[in-house]
C-alpha positions in Angstrom: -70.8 149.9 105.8 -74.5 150.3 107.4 -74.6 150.8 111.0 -78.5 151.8 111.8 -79.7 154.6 109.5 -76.2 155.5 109.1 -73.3 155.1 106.2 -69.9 154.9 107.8 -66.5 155.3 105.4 -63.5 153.2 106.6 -60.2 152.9 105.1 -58.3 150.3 106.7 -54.9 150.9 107.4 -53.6 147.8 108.2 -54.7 144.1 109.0 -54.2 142.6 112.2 -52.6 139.4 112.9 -54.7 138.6 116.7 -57.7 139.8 117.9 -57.0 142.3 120.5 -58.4 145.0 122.4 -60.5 147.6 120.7 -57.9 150.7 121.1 -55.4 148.4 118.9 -58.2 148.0 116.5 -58.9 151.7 116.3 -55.3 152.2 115.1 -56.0 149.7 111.9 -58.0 152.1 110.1 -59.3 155.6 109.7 -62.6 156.7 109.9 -63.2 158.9 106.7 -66.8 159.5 107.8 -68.5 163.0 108.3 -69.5 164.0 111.6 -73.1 163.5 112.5 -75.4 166.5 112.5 -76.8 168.4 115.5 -80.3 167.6 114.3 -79.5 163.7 113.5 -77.8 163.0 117.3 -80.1 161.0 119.2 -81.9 163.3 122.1 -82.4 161.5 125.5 -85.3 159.9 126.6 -85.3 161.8 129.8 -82.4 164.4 130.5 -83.4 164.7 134.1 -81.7 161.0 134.6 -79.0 161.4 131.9 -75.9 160.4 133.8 -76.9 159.0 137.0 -78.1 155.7 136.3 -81.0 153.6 137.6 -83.9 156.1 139.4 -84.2 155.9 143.1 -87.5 154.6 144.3 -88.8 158.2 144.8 -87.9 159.4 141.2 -89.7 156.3 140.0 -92.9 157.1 141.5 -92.8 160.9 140.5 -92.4 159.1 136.9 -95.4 156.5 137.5 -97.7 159.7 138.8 -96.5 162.0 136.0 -97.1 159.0 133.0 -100.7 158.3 135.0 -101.8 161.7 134.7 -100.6 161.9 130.9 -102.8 158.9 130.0 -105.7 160.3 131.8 
């Protein structure tokens, strides 16, 4: 199936009777897909925030100042 850009290969396994939580699904089938390049993973927006959540107010303004400047 399509997910994005992407072609995943599944083979399912076996069908389940309930829905359930999604490690029980993961056991239903097998991924036959190839992992995804280096080059094709997504790169962050910003790495300096990767991780830590929401900016704090001072972060936030260095950000406005810095994307100010750029446009200028």
């Amino acid at each position: 199936f399509e997910l994005g850009e992407n072609v995943r290969v599944i083979q399912i396994d076996a069908i389940g009777h309930r829905r359930g939580p999604a490690p029980e699904a993961q056991t239903l089938y097998t991924d036959l897909s190839p992992p995804p390049l280096r080059s094709e993973k997504k790169m962050s927006e910003n790495p300096s925030f990767e991780g830590k959540g929401r900016p704090s107010k001072r972060d936030r303004r260095v950000l406005d100042l810095s994307r100010a400047r750029h446009l200028e």
